[in-house]
N, C-alpha and C positions, 0 to 999 in steps of 0.2 A: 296061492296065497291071497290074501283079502289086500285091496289098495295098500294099508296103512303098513301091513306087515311087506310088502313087497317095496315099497318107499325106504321101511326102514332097511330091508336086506338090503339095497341098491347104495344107500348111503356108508353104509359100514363094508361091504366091499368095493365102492370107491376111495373108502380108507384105505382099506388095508394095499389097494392096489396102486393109492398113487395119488395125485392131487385132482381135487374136482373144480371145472370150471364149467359152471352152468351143467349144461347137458354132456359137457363132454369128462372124460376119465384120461388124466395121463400117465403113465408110469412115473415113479417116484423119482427116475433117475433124469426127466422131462425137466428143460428150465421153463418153469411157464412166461417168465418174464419175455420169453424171446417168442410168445404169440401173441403179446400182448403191447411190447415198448417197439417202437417204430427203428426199423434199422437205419446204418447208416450212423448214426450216434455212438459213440464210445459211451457207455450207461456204464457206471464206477459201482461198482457190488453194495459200496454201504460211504457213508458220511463222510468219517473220517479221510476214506481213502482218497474220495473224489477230494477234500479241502486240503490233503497234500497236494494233489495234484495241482489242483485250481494256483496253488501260490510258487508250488518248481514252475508252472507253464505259465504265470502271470493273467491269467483268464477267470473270469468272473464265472462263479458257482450257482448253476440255478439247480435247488430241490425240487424235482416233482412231484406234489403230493396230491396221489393219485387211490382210487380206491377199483376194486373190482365191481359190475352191478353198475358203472356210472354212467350213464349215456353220453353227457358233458365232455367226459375223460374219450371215450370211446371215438367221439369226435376231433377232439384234438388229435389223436393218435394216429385217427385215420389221414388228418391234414398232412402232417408231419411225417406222415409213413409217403403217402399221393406225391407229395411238393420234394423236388431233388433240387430246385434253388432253394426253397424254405430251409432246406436238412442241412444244407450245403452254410449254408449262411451263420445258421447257431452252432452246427459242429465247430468250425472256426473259429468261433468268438467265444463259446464259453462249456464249462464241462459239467457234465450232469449226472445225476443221481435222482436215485425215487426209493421216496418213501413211502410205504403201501396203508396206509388210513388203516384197513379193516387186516392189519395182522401185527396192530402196536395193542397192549393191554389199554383199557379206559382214562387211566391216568396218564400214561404217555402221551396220550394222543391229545385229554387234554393241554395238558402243558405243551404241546408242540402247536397246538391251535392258538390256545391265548399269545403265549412270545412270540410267532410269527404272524398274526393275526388270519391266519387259516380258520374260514370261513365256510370251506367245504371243499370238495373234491369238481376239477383239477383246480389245482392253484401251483403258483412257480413262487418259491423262495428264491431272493437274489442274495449273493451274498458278494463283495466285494474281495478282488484274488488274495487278500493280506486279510479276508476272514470279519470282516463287519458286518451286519446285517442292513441291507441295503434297502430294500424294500418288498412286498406280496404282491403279485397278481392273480388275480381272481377269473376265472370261470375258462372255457375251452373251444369260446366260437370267437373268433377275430373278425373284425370287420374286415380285413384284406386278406384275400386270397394268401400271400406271399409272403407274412406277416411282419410285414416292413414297418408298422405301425407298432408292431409289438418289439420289435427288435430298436427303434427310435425311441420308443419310450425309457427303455431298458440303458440305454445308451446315457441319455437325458439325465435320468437318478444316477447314475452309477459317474459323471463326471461334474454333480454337484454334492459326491458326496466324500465328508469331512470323517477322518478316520478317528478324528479326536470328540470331536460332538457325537458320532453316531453310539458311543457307551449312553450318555443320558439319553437319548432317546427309545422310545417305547415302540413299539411294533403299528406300522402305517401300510398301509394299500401302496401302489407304484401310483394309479389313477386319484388325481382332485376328487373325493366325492362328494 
């Protein structure tokens, strides 16, 4: 077969066999979430489910939103997969979910971009355990190993914030910028 034609065979029977991740093919019955989200983490299947939880467990909801291809994302993953105080630290404190960027249609994604002020991939939506929208953090390299700074920040917005004012306000960064 000629390159072009051999690329295409290769992608259509990585359909039909299963999900493709880069170079690799997995069977359809494959969760690929579980090569890609760091274990350790209780990771809640979709939104909804995790925002029940977040408010029966009184624990603040951070979204993942996360894309495949991201180096950024690949980075955090890897911190968070390496670090057993890091894992250890946000498992406790707060319950989590991911939203995958590149498998919402264009409109979705807009609108999930502009109301949470999603910027790019990774980014962590915070959401307070009784369901406000708290704050975004942006990008997937922390300056602390352990990310103590990130969990202080997180910490910081989340006990200045007002469940009554947080309806008028508009979607903000966790960081001064």
């Amino acid at each position: 077969m000629t390159g072009m034609k051999l690329k295409m065979h290769g992608m259509l029977q990585a359909r039909v066999l299963g999900l493709t991740l880069g170079a690799w093919t997995l069977p359809a019955w494959a969760s690929w979430e579980s090569l890609v989200l760091p274990p350790g983490f209780i990771w809640e299947s979709n939104v909804p489910d995790a925002a029940a939880r977040a408010r029966r467990e009184d624990k603040p909801l951070i979204v993942y939103y996360t894309r495949t291809n991201c180096p950024p994302c690949d980075v955090l993953r890897a911190r968070l997969r390496s670090n057993e105080t890091l894992r250890e630290t946000f498992k406790q404190q707060y319950i989590f979910t991911v939203v995958w960027g590149n498998s919402m249609n264009r409109t979705e994604r807009d609108e999930y971009r502009q109301r949470y002020d999603v910027r790019g991939a990774p980014s962590w939506v915070l959401f307070h355990p009784q369901g406000g929208y708290v704050c975004t953090l942006h990008g997937g390299v922390w300056p602390q190993e352990d990310g103590a700074e990130v969990h202080e920040l997180l910490q910081t917005r989340l006990k200045s914030f007002d469940t009554e004012a947080a309806a008028a306000l508009t979607a903000r960064p966790c960081r001064s910028q």
